[in-house]
N, C-alpha and C positions, 0 to 999 in steps of 0.2 A: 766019167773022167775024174781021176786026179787033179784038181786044180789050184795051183797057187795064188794067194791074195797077197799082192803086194800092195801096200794100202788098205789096211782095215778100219779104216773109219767110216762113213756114214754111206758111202759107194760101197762101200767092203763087204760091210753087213747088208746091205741092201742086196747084192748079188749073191751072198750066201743062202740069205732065206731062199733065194730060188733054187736053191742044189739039188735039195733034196728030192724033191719031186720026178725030177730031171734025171734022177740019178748020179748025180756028182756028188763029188766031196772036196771040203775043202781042206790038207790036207798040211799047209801049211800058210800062217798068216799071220803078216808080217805088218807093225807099227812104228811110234818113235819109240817104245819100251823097249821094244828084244827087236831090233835091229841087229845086231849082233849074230840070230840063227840065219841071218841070210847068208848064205854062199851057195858054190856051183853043187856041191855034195848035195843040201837040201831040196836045193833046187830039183836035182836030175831024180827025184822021188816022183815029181810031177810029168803031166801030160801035159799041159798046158799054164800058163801065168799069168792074171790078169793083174793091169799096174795101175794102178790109179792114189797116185802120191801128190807130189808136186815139183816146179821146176828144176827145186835144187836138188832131186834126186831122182828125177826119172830119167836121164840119159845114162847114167850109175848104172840103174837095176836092167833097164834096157841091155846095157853089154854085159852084165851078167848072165843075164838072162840066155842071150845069143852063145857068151861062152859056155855054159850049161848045154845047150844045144835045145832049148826047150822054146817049144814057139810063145809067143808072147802077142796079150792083147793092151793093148795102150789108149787110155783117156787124159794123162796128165796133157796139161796145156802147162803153155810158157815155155815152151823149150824149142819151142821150132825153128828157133835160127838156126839150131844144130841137125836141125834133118834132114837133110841131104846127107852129110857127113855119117850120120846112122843109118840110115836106107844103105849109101854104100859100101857101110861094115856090114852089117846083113845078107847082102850080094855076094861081095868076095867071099863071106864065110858059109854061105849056102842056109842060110836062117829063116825065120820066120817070122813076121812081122805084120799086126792088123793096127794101123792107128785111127784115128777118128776121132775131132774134135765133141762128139757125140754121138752118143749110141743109139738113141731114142727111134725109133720107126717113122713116127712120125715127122720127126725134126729130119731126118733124111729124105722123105718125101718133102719136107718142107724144101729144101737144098734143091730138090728140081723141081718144083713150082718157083722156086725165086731165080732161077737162069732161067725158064721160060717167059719170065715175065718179063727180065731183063733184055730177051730176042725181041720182045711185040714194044716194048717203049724204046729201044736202039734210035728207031727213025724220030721221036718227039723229043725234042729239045727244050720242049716248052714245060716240062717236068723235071722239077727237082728231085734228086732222089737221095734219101737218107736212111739211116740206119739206127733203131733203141734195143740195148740189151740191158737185161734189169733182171740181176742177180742179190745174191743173199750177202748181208758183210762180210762173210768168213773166206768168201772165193777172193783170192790174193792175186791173179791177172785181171786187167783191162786193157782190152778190148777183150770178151770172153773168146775161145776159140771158136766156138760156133758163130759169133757175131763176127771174126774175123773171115773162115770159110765163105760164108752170104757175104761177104763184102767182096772176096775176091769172085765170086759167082759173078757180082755184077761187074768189075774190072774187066774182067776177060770177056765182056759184054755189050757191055756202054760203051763206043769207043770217045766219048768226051768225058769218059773218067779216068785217074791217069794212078792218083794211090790214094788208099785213104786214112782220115787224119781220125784223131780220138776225141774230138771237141767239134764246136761248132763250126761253120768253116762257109765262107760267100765266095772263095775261090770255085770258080765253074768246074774245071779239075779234079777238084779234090772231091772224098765220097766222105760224109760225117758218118762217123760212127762216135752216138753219145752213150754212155756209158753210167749205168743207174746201182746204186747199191741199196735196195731194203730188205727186211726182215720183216717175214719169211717170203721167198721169193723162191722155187727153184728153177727159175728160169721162164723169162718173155721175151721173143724175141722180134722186133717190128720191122718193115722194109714200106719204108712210103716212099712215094710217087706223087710231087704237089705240083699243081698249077695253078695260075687263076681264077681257071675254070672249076677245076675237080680235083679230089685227091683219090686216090689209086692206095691199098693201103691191103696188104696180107700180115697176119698173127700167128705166131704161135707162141703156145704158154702151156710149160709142164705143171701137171697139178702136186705130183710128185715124184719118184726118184724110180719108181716100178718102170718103168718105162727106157730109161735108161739103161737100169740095171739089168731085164730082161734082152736087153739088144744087145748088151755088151757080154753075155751067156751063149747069145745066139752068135755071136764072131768067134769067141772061143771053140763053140762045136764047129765050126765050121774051119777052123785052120789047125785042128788036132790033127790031122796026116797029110797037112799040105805045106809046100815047102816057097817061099817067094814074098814078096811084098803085097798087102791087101788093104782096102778099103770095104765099108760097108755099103757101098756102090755094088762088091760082088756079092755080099752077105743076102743083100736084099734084091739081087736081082734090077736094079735100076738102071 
């Protein structure tokens, strides 16, 4: 494939080292320097787009992207209050669209081991249940998007959880999601289960960025000739 990087920084390049092998290329890549060569023209050289920027400019490249008619894969977070409003431009316009607050294989396996776990503690009240995500300085959203996803995992779950907050919280209601920034970090993500008795407690923790960036290669291939809205729910068969 042809594929565009929208965002070449440290995802960018990460996802490029895996082209080649793969047989791709990347054939346009785009930063805050030469912002400038993006448009629908550049664009439509490509087979595919993968975007991983940030808030203030992923709903942007998204409808470029859509007006281009080039299907588009998407990691930026912070933008999702506006998506619904982009899923439904997508729709009307017959587009293509794979989002994911992460790519990683494993951290998606993670996503349904923590709704399963949220089915078997539903009935125990006697478990509190929280949420730590522990990212690197430089990522500019909190709550991360993957710590948001496993939070709504457990909402649509727990029915004595109702939303949840980004600090500590003794409201029964409310699901904590605490929110950790060090260096180097690329991501831990924890869901405990505390009682009295016992704590209940699954991890995950990226060692590095491979893992991401190979998933988010594997959604690309995967919606090169296909037309509709996608998660890696279909990518990975889950």
């Amino acid at each position: 494939m042809k594929i565009a990087l929208l965002g070449y920084g440290k995802m960018g390049k990460a996802i490029e080292g895996l082209m080649a092998p793969r047989g791709h290329e990347a054939i346009l890549k785009i930063d805050e320097t030469n912002r400038a060569q993006l448009s629908t023209e550049t664009l439509r050289q490509a087979d595919v787009a993968i975007e991983f920027t940030g808030p203030e400019s992923a709903v942007e490249n998204l409808m470029l992207c859509l007006k281009a008619g080039v299907p588009v894969v998407c990691g930026s977070t912070g933008w999702l209050h506006q998506y619904d409003e982009v899923v439904q431009a997508f729709r009307a316009q017959h587009g293509t669209l794979l989002y994911a607050s992460n790519f990683s294989i494993g951290v998606n396996i993670f996503f349904a081991l923590n709704k399963r776990l949220a089915e078997l503690m539903n009935p125990h009240p006697e478990y509190q249940v929280s949420l730590t995500e522990i990212h690197h300085t430089a990522k500019k959203d909190a709550p991360s998007g993957t710590g948001i996803t496993l939070a709504e995992g457990i909402l649509n779950t727990i029915d004595r959880k109702k939303n949840w907050v980004n600090h500590p919280t003794s409201q029964s209601e409310e699901l904590a999601i605490i929110s950790e920034r060090v260096d180097p970090a690329p991501g831990t993500h924890k869901v405990l289960y505390s009682s009295p008795i016992d704590d209940i407690e699954i991890i995950h923790t990226a060692h590095n960025r491979m893992g991401f960036a190979m998933g988010a290669l594997l959604a690309a291939e995967y919606i090169k000739d296909k037309q509709g809205i996608f998660t890696m729910k279909e990518v990975l068969g889950l």
